[in-house]
Structure formats: structure tokens, C-alpha cells
C-alpha positions as CSV (number, residue, x, y, z in Angstrom):
1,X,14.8,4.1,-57.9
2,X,16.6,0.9,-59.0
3,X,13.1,-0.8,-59.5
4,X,11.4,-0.2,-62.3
5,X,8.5,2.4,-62.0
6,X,5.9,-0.4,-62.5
7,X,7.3,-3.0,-60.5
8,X,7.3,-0.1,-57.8
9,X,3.2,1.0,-58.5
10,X,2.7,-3.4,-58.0
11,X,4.4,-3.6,-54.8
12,X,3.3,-0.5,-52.9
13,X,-0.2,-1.1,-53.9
14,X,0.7,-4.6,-52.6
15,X,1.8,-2.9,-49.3
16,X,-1.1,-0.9,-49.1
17,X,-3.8,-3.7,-49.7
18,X,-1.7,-5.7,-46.9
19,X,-2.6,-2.8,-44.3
20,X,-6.4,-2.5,-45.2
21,X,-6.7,-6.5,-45.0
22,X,-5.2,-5.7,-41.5
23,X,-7.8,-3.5,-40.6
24,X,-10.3,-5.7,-41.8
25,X,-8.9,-8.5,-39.9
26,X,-8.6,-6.1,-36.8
27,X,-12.1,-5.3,-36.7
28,X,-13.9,-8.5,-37.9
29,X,-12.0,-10.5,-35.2
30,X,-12.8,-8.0,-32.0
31,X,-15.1,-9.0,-29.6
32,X,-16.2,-6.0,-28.0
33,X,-18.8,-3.2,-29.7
34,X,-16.5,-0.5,-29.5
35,X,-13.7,-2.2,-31.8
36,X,-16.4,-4.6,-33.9
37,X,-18.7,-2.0,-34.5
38,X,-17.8,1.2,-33.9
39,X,-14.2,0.3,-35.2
40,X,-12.1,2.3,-33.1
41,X,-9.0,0.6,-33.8
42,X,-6.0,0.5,-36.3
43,X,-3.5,-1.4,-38.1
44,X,-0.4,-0.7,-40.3
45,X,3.1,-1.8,-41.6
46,X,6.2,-0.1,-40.3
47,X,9.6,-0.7,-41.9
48,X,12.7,-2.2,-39.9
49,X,13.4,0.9,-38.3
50,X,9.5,1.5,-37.2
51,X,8.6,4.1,-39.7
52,X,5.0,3.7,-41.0
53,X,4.9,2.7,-44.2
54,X,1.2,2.2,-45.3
55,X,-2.1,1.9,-42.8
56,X,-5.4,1.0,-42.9
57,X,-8.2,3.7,-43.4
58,X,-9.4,3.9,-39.7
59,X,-8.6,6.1,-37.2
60,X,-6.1,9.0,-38.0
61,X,-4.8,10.4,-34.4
62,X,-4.6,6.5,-33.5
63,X,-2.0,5.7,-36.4
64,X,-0.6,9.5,-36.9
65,X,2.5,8.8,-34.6
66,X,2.3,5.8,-34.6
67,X,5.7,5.7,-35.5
68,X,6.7,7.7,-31.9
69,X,5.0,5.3,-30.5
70,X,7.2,1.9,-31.1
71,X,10.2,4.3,-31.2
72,X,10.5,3.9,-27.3
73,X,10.4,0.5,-27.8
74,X,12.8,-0.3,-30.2
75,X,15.3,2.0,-27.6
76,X,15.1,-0.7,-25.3
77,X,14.7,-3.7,-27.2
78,X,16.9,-2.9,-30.3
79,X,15.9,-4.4,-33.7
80,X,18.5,-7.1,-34.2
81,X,17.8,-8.9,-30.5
82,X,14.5,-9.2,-31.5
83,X,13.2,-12.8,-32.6
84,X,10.8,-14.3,-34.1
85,X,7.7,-14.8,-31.2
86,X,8.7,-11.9,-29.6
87,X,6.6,-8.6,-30.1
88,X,6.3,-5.0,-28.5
89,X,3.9,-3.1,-26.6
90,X,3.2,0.2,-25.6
91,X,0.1,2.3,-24.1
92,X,2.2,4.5,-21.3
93,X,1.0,8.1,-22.6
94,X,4.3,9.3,-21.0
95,X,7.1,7.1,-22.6
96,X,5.5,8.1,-26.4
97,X,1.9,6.7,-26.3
98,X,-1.6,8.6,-26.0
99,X,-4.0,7.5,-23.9
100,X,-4.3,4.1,-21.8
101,X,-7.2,3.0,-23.2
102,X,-5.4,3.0,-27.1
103,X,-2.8,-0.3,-26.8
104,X,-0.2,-0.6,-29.8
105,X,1.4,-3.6,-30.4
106,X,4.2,-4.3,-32.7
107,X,4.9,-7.7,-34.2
108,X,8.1,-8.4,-36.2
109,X,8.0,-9.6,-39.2
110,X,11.2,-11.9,-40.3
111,X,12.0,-13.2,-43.8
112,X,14.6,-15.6,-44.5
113,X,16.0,-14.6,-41.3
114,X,15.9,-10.5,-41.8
115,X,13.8,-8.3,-39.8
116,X,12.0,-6.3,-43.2
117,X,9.5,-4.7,-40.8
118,X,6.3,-4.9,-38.1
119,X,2.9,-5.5,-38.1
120,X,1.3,-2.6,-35.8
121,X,-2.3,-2.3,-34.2
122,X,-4.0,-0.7,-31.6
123,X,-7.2,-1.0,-30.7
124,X,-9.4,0.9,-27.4
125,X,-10.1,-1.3,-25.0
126,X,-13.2,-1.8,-23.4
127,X,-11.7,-1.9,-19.8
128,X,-8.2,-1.4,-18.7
129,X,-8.9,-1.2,-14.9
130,X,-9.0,1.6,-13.1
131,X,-11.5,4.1,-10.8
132,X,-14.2,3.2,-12.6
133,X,-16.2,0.6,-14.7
134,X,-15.0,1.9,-18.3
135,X,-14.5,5.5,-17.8
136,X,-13.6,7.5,-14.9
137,X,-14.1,11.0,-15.9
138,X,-13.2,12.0,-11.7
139,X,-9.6,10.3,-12.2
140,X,-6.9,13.5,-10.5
141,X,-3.8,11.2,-11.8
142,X,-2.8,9.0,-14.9
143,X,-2.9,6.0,-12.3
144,X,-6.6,6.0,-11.6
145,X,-7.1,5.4,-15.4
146,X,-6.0,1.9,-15.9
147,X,-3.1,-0.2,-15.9
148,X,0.1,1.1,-17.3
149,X,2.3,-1.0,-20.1
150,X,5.5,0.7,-20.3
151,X,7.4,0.6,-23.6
152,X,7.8,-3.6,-23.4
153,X,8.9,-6.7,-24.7
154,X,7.3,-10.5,-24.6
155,X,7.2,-13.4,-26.2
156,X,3.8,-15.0,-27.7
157,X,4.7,-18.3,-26.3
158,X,6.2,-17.7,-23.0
159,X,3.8,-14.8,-22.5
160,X,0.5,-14.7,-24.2
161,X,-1.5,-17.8,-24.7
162,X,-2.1,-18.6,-20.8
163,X,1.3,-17.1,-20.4
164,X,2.3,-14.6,-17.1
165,X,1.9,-11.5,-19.1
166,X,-2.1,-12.7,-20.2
167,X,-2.7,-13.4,-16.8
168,X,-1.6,-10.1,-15.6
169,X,-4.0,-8.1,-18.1
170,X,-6.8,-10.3,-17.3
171,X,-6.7,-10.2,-13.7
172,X,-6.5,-6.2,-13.7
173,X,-9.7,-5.5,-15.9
174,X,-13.2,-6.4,-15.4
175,X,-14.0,-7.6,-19.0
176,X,-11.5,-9.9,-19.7
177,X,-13.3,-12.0,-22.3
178,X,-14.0,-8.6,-24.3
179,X,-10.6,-7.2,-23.6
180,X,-8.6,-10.1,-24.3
181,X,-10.1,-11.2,-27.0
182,X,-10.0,-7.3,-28.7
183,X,-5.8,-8.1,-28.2
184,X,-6.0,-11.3,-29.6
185,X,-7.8,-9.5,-32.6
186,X,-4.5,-7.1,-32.6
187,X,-2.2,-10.4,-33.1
188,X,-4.5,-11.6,-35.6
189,X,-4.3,-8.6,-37.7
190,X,-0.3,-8.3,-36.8
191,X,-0.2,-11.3,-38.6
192,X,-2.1,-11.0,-41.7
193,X,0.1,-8.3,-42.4
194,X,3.4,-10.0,-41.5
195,X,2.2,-12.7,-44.1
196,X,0.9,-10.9,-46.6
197,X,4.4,-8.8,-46.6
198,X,6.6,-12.0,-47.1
199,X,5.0,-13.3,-49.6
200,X,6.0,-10.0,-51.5
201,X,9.2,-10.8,-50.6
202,X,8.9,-14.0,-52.2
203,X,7.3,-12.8,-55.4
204,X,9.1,-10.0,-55.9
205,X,12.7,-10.2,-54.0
206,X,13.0,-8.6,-50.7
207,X,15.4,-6.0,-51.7
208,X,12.8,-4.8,-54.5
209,X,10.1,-4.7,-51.5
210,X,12.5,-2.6,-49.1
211,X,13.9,-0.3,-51.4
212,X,9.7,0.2,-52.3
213,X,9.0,1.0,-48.9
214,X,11.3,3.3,-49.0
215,X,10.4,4.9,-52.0
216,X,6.3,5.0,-50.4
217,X,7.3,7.4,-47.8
218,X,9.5,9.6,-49.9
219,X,6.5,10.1,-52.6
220,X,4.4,11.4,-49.9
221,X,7.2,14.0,-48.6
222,X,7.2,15.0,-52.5
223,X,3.4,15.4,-52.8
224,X,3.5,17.2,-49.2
225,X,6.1,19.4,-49.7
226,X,4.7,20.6,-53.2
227,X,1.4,21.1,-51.6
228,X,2.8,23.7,-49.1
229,X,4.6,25.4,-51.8
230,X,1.9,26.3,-53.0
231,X,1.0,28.3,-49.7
232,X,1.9,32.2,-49.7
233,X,4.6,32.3,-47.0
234,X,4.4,34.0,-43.6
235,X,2.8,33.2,-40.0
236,X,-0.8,32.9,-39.6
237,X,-2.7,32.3,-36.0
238,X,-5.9,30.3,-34.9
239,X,-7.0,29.6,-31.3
240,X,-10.2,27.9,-30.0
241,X,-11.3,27.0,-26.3
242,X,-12.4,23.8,-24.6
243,X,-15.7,24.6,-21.9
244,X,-14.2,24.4,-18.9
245,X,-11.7,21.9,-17.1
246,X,-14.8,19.8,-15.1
247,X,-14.2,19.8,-11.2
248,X,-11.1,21.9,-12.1
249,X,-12.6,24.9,-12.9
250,X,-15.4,26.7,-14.7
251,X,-13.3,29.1,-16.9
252,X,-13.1,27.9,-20.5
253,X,-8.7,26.6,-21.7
254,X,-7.2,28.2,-24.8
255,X,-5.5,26.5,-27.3
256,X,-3.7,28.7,-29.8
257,X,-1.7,28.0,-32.7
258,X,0.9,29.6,-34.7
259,X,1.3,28.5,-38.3
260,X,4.4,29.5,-40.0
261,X,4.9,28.8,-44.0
262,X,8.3,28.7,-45.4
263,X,9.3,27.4,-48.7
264,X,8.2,23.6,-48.6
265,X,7.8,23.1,-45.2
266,X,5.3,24.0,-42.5
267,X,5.9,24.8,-38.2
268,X,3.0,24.4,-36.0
269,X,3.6,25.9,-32.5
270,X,1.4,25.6,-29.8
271,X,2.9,28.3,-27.8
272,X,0.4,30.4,-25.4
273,X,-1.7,27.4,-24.9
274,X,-3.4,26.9,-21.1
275,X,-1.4,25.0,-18.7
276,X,-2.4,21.7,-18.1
277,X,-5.2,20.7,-15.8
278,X,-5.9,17.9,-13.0
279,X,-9.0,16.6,-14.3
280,X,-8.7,14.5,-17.8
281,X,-8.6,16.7,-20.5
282,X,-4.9,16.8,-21.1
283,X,-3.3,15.5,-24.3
284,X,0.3,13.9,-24.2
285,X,2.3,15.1,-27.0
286,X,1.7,12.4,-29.0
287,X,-1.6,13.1,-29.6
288,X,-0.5,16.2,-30.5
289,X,2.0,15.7,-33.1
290,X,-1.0,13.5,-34.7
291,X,-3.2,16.7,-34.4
292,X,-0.8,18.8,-36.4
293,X,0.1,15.8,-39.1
294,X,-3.8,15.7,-39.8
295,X,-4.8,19.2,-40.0
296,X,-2.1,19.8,-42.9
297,X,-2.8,16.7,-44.7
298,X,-6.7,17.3,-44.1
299,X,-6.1,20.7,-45.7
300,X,-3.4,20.7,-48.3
301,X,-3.8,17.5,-50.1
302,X,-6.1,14.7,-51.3
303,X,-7.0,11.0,-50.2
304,X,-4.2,9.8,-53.0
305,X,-1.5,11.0,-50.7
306,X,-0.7,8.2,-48.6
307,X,-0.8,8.7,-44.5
308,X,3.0,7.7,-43.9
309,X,6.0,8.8,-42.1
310,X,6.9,10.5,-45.0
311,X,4.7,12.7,-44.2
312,X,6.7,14.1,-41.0
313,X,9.3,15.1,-43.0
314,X,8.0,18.3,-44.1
315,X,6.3,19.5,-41.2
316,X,8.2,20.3,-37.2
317,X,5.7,20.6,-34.2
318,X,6.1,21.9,-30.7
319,X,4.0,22.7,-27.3
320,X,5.3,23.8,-24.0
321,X,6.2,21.4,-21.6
322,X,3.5,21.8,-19.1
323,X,0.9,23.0,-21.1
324,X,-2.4,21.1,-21.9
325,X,-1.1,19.4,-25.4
326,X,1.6,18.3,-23.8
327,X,1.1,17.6,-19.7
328,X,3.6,16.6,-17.3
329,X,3.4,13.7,-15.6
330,X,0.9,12.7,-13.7
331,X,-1.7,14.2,-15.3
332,X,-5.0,12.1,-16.5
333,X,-5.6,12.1,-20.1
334,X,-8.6,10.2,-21.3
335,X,-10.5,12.9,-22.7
336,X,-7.1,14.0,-24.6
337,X,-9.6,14.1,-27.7
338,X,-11.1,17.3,-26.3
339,X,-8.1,19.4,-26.4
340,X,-6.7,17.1,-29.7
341,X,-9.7,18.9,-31.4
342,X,-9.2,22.5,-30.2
343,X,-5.6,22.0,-31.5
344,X,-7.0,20.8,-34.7
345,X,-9.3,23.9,-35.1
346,X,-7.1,26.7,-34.5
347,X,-4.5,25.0,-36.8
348,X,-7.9,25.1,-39.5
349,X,-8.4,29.1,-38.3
350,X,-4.5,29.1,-39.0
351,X,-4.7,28.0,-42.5
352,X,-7.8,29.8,-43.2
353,X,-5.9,32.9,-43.7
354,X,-3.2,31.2,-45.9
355,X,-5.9,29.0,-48.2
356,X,-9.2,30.0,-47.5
357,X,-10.3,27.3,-50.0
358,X,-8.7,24.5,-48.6
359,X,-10.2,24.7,-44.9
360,X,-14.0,23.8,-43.4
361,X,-15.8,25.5,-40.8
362,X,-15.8,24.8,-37.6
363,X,-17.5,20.9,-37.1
364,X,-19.0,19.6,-34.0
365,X,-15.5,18.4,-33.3
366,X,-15.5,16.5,-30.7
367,X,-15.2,13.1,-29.9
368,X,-18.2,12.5,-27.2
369,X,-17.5,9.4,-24.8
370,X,-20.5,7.5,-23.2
371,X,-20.3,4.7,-21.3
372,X,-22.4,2.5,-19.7
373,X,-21.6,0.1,-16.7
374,X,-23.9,-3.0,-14.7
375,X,-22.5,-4.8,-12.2
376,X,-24.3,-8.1,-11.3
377,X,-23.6,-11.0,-9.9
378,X,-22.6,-12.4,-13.5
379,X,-19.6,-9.6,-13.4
380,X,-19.8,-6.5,-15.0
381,X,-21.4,-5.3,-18.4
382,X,-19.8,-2.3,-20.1
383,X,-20.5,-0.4,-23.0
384,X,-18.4,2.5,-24.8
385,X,-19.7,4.4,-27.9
386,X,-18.1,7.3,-29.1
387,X,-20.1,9.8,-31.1
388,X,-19.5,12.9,-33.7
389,X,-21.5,15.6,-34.7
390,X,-21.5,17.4,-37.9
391,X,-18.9,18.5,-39.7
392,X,-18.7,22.4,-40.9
393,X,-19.2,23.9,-44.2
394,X,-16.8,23.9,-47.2
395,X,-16.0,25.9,-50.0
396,X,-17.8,23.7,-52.2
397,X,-20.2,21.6,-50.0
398,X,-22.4,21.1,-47.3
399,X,-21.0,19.8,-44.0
400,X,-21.4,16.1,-43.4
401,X,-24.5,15.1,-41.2
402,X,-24.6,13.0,-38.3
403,X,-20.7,11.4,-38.7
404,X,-17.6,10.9,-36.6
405,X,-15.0,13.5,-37.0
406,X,-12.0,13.5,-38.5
407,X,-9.4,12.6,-36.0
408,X,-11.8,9.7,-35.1
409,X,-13.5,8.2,-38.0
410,X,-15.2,5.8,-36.1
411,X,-18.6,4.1,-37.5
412,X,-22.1,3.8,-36.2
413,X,-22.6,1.5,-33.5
414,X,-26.4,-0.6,-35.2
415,X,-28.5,-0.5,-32.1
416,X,-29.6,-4.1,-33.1
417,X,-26.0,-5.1,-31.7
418,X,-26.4,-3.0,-28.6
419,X,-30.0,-5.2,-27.8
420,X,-28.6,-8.0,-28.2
421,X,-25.2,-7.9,-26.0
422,X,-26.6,-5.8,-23.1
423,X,-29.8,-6.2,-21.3
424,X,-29.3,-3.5,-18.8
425,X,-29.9,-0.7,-21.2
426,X,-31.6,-0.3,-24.6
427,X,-31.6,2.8,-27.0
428,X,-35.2,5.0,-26.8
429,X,-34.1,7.2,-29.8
430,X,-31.7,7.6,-32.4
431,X,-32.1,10.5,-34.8
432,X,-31.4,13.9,-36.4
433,X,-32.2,17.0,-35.1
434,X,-33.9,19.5,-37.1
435,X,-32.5,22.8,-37.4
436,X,-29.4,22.0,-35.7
437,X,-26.9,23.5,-38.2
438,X,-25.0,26.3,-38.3
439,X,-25.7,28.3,-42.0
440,X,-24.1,29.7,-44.7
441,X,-23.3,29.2,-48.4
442,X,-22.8,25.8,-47.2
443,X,-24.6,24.8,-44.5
444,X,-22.9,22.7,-41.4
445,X,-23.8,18.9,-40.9
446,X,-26.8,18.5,-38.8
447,X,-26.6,16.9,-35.0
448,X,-28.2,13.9,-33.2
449,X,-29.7,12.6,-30.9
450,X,-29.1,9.5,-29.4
451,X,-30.8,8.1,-25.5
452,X,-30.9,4.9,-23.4
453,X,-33.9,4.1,-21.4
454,X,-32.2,2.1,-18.3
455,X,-33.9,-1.5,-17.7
456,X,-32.0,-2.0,-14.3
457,X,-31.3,-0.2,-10.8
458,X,-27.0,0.6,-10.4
459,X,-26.2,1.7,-13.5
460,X,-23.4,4.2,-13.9
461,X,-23.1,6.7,-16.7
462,X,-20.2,8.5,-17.6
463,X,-19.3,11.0,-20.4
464,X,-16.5,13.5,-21.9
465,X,-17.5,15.8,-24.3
466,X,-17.4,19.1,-24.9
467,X,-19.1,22.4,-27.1
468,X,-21.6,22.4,-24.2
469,X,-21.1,25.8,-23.5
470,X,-19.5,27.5,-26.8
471,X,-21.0,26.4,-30.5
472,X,-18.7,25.8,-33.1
473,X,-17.8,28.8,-35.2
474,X,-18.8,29.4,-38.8
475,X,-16.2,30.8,-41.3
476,X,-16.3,33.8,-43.7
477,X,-20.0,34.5,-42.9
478,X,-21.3,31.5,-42.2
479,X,-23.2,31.5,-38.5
480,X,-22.2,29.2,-36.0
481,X,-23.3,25.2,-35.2
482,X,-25.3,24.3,-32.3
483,X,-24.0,23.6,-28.7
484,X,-24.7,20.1,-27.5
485,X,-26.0,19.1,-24.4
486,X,-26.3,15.6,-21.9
487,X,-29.4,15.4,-19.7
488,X,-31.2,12.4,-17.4
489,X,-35.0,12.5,-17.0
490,X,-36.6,11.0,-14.1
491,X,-40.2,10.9,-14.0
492,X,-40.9,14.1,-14.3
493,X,-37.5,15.7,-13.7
494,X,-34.8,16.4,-15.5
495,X,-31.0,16.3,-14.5
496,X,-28.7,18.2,-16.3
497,X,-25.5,16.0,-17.0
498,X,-22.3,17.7,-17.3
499,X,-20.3,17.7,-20.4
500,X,-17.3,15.7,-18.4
501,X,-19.4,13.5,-15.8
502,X,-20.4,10.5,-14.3
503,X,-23.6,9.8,-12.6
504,X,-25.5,7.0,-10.7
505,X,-28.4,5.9,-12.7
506,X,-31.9,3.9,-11.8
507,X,-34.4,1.7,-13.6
508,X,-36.5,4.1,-16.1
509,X,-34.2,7.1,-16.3
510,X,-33.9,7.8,-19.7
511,X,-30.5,9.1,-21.0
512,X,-30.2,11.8,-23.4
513,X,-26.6,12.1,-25.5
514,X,-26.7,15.8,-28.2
515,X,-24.2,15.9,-30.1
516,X,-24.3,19.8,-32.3
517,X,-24.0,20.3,-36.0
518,X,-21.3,22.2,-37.5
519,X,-20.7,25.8,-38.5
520,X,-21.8,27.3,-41.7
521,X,-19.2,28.3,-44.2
522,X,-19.7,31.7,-46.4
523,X,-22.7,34.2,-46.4
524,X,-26.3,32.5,-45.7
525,X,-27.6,34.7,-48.8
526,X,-25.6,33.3,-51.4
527,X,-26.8,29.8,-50.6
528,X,-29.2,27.9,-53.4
529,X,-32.5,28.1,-53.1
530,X,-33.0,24.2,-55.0
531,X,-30.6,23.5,-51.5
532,X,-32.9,25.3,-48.7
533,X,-35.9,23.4,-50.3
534,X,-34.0,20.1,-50.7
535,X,-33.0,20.6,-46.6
536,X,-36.6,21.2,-45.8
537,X,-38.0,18.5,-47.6
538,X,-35.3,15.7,-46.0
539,X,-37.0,17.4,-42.5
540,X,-33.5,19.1,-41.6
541,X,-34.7,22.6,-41.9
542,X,-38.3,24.0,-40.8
543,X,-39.9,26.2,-42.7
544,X,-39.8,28.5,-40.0
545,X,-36.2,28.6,-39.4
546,X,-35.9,28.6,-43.8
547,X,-38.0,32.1,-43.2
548,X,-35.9,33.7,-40.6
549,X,-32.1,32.4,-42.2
550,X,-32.9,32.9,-45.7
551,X,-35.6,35.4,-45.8
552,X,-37.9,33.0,-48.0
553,X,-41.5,34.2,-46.8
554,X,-43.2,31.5,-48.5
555,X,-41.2,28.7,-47.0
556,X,-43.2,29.5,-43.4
557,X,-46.7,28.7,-45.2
């Protein structure tokens, strides 16, 4: 480095306070619950040629490529005929985004006349148009999942603000005061980081900031690469299954995973995964690439590495063209979660053979979508939440309880805010669910229950999900996590709720939402006894269940 190694360690800790503030601005501008309060949404810097360079702590297989994702962008519009006003957009899960729902925008950010970089969000939007109010889990085709925004260029003042390209949006959803307001929330957050990197360039010289922007991705490569070295080399395998493919067939789709360790680097080849489906399961390839990128960070390294495009450097990624992780078009892909976390586990099973010690058990892993949609004659009420699980066992601790997984991270929506900004709906329950681990040394994360007592006749309900039908798989001894499950009772009936659905709903049906714990890692007997007791005291383990796991007679009494 030309710059002197403090002068570095002040400006990319600069950099990387500039892309939390974003996210903080992000999410304490939004308007809807799902980007306010559940915070699924993103921010980051990218450099002049749309690497990421530093990102807020939100959602990882939002901001993992987000780099691909501008990339298409800046092939049409190329850097130097942008100007200042102007910025880019993307959702089209075929030109290099994920799924509809997830918009990126990408603000340039000039100084002293220079492009030095952007200031990227994306945030889920409640509404984007579409079959359905929200979700349409029956969509056959990309086209009945919302509107599409190919790889695109506009102008805040020509286009935003009242402008054509506002309009447009507005007139194609049926939230538009959430919706538009969760993108003006994006340009708010664009520009906090815009700022906040100028006046780095002011205090510190804007060739001292690029050159340490550079440098940022480079140390990561360095920590990455050094990580895998320390990997045995060879080819290790992992595969995992999603239920079924909803009204495309019963039959459960493989995802499989071949791991091969070389040197410093690391190829994940997806090779001998399931063709794609019709229903909306399917992940664009995208998604996958942010799949692979997390598993090996997840595993190999620690929070001090920072997320950047450094990070791709190491690592190459492929899936057949065709296959579920990476569909043809026109193939729906809402629910690409579902298979993003299949991916994600087989990678895990991968690595578990190279670095036993490095890996969890299998989590609930799953990113379970429930929304609910009113239509009055005040417009239309919708509400999104998406929900976790528990995560599985580690070498050295429990499984988390009751959190969103890790290629989601979103947060816990407070039913306090769901009372007051819907009245067709209120949550009954809201809880965790004893004995609903997988065990082991270390014990999964426990599941939860979550269920809406409906206050109004013509509600909808629609879910993805999945684990219905298979429980997440312990590791190295440890037993398996619990299967979750989605059911409607009805006076005295109850109405089993597929895991990728959407049913009509009437006044007093009460919603139920399960989401399992994750597997156990390591042999149940070695676990600590100070731990069973601590579990059945917190109300997470019966005495029963401590009896017949763990063979402790007097825990039954």
C-alpha cells in the first residue's frame, strides 16, 4: 500500500461505519413491517467498477452478489455516461437479480466530478403486483409474480419524485404508500452513504480513499484464502432435499453438492441437482452464487472478515443450466429461499468431512413466508413476515432458539406493531415449543409457534416453507430437529395447510405457523448434565422427554 497502514485501518473503518449507517437509515425510514421491523433489506458501498466494498450487517443472500447484480447494469449504462441524478435499478431474476420481490438500486456517488463509487440497497417489497395480494405461491411463470424491472437507468428528477417512472410502480401494486415509500427509504439510505463517502474524500484525499477500497477487498481474499489452506485437499459431497415441488409434484428435489479443495481456493458444483420445476421453488443463479459465498465464509472464517467482493476471489461456483439453482426462463422463483437452503446444507454436509469442527448441524433452515391479505373498500391490507426456526448444534454450543437463519437474518416482527397497523388479523400466540429440538452433545435451537386469529371474512393466507415432510438432520450423533407444520382450525375442524399454499380464510379461523428446531450435533450421552437441567428448568425440555434422551430416571419425577 502507498497509504500508510494506519491511515488505511481509519478509512476502511470509515467505509465500514458508512454502510451500517446505511442500513440503519434503510430500515428506520421504511414504511412497511417487513422492511421496518422485520428488516429484510440491505445496503452497501460498491466501488466505481460495482465491486462491494463494505455492507451493512443485514441480510447475507440479499447483498452476497450484490455485485452481479449492478454488473448488468453498468453493461448497458457504462460508468462514465452516468451523471449525477441518475441511478440504477434492477430486480429481473434473469438479467442477474433474485427474486422480484428483492429491488436493488444503485446510486452514484460523484466527487469533484469523479465517479469514486455507489450507494446500493435493496429492500423486499410488500407488493410488487402480480396473481395475488402479496404472495402467489400458484404463480406457473416468472410473470404472474410481479412487475419486472429490467437492468435500468432513470433520473431522480425526471423520474422519481411524481416522475413517469413513480407513476408506473405505483399504478402496478396495490400498496403504494408502503411500497413507495420502502423505495424512497432505499434513496435515503443511497444517500447517506454517498455522503458519508465524500466527506472521506475530503478529509482524507480521494486517492487515499480508493486505493483503501481497494486494499478492503484484497484483505479479505488474504484472510479467505489462508482459511482454506488450512483445509486438507480433495473432493467432499453433501446433498439435501426440498419436500416436494407443491402442485408440481409430490416427490421430494435433490440438491447435491460437490466440494472440491485445492491449495487456496475452493469449487462448489452443483452438478446432479433436480431439474427445475413449474411451481416457485426455483433459485436463479444469483441466489446461488450467494449460497456458496455464505456457506464458506459461515464455515471457514470469523465475523472480522469483512463480507466483500474480495471474497469471490478465492472461491468459483457452477449449476446446470436448467436445473433448480439455476432455472431457465420462465420459471417462478419466489420461494428461491427453499432450494437457496438445501444448497447451503449440502455445501455444510460437504465441509463436514473436510472440517468437522467448523460446521453446525442441520438448522430449521428455512425461510417460512406468511402473508396475509384484506381487501376492503379502503384498498387492500397486506402483511409479510418471514420466520426461522432453530439453528443446529455446534462443536462447541447449543443451537440458537427461535431466530432467523443465516441466509436471512431477519428480526422479530413485535406483535404490538402488527395490532396496531392491521385490524383484520391479530396474533393468538407467539411462543416456544417444548421439546422441539433435535439432541446431541449440543442440542439444536428449539421451534415456535406463531398464529393469527382472523377478525374479518375474505382473508387470504399464503405461505412457502418447507421441512414439512423431512426434519433436519443431526451431525456425528446427534438426532434430528423437528418437522414443521401449517394448519387452520375452524370451529371444531382442523385444515391442514400445505407447506407451499394459499387459502381463503373466514372470520374466527385461527392460523397456526410451526416452524421446527434444529438438529443435534455429537452423541446425546456426552451432553452435560448442569445443561439437560438448565433446558428443563427454561421449560424447553420435559422431564419426560430428559428421561427417554438422556436416560436421567429422576428427571421424570
Amino acid at each position: 500500500m502507498k497509504i500508510s497502514a494506519l491511515d488505511y485501518a481509519v478509512i476502511s473503518q470509515g467505509v465500514q461505519a458508512a454502510a451500517r449507517e446505511m442500513g440503519v437509515k434503510l430500515i428506520r425510514s421504511a414504511y412497511s413491517t417487513i422492511l421496518r421491523e422485520a428488516r429484510d433489506g440491505s445496503a452497501a458501498l460498491l466501488d466505481a467498477k460495482g465491486r462491494t466494498i463494505a455492507q451493512a450487517e443485514l441480510i447475507p443472500m440479499q447483498l452476497g452478489t450484490i455485485d452481479a447484480i449492478v454488473q448488468p447494469c453498468l453493461e448497458l449504462f457504462p460508468p462514465e455516461t452516468l451523471q449525477e441524478g441518475d441511478f440504477l435499478i434492477n430486480n429481473h431474476p434473469y438479467h442477474g437479480g433474485q427474486h422480484l420481490q428483492d429491488v436493488f438500486i444503485f446510486n452514484p456517488v460523484f466527487f469533484e466530478g469523479k465517479l469514486i463509487g455507489f450507494g446500493a440497497s435493496v429492500a423486499h417489497h410488500l407488493d410488487l403486483g402480480g396473481g395475488s395480494a402479496g404472495l402467489n405461491p400458484n404463480a406457473s411463470d416468472v410473470y404472474q409474480e410481479g412487475i419486472l424491472i429490467p437492468p435500468s437507468k432513470y433520473n431522480m428528477d425526471r423520474d422519481w419524485n411524481g416522475g413517469n417512472f413513480e407513476r408506473l410502480i405505483a399504478s402496478n401494486i396495490r400498496v403504494p404508500t408502503q411500497t413507495i415509500g420502502d423505495f424512497n427509504a432505499q434513496f435515503a439510505a443511497n444517500f447517506m452513504g454517498g455522503g458519508r463517502l465524500k466527506e472521506l474524500c475530503t478529509k482524507h484525499g480521494v486517492d487515499a480513499v480508493l486505493e483503501t477500497m481497494d486494499e478492503m477487498l484484497n484483505y479479505t481474499e488474504r484472510r479467505v484464502r489462508a482459511a482454506i489452506e488450512d483445509l486438507p485437499d480433495g473432493v467432499y459431497t453433501g446433498e439435501d432435499c426440498i419436500d416436494d415441488a407443491a402442485f408440481d409434484g409430490d416427490d421430494p428435489v435433490w440438491i447435491r453438492a460437490k466440494v472440491t479443495v485445492k491449495g487456496d481456493s475452493i469449487d462448489v458444483d452443483f452438478e446432479g441437482t433436480d431439474p427445475q420445476v413449474n411451481c416457485n421453488i426455483n433459485c436463479p443463479f444469483a441466489s446461488t452464487q450467494s449460497v456458496a459465498l455464505s456457506a464458506v465464509k459461515v464455515a471457514l472464517t470469523g465475523s472480522d472478515v469483512p463480507f466483500n467482493s474480495g471474497l469471490r476471489r478465492p472461491i468459483t461456483f457452477r449449476a446446470p443450466y436448467g436445473s433448480i439453482l439455476n432455472p431457465k426462463p420462465p420459471a417462478p422463483v419466489r420461494a428461491r429461499m427453499i432450494p437457496a437452503y438445501r444448497a447451503y446444507d449440502a455445501i455444510m454436509k460437504a465441509l463436514s468431512k473436510a472440517a468437522p469442527e467448523k460446521v453446525t448441524a442441520m438448522g430449521f433452515d428455512c425461510t417460512t413466508i406468511a402473508c396475509l391479505a384484506h381487501k376492503d373498500d379502503n384498498g387492500f391490507a397486506v402483511h409479510i413476515e418471514p420466520y426461522g426456526g432453530g439453528f443446529g448444534g455446534s462443536v462447541d454450543q447449543d443451537g440458537c432458539d427461535a431466530i432467523d437463519n443465516q441466509l436471512s437474518n431477519c428480526a422479530n416482527t413485535p406483535v404490538e406493531s402488527l395490532d396496531t397497523g392491521y385490524s383484520f388479523f391479530r396474533v393468538k400466540a407467539y411462543s416456544m415449543v417444548m421439546d422441539s429440538f433435535g439432541h446431541g452433545r449440543h442440542r439444536g435451537g428449539a421451534g415456535f409457534l406463531r398464529s393469527y386469529e382472523i377478525l374479518k371474512d375474505g382473508a387470504t393466507f399464503a405461505i412457502y416453507s418447507d421441512h414439512h415432510k423431512y426434519a433436519p438432520s443431526g451431525l456425528f450423533g446427534g438426532s434430528d430437529g423437528t418437522k414443521g407444520y401449517c394448519r387452520v382450525l375452524r370451529g371444531g375442524d382442523e385444515v391442514i395447510v400445505g407447506s407451499k399454499n394459499l387459502v381463503n380464510l373466514k372470520k374466527g379461523d385461527i392460523v397456526e405457523v410451526f416452524c421446527g428446531g434444529g438438529g443435534g450435533y455429537g452423541d446425546p450421552r456426552e451432553r452435560a448434565r448442569s445443561d439437560i437441567e438448565n433446558d428443563i428448568a427454561e421449560g424447553l425440555l420435559s422431564p419426560g422427554e430428559a428421561a427417554r434422551i438422556y436416560a436421567l430416571p429422576e428427571a421424570a419425577e
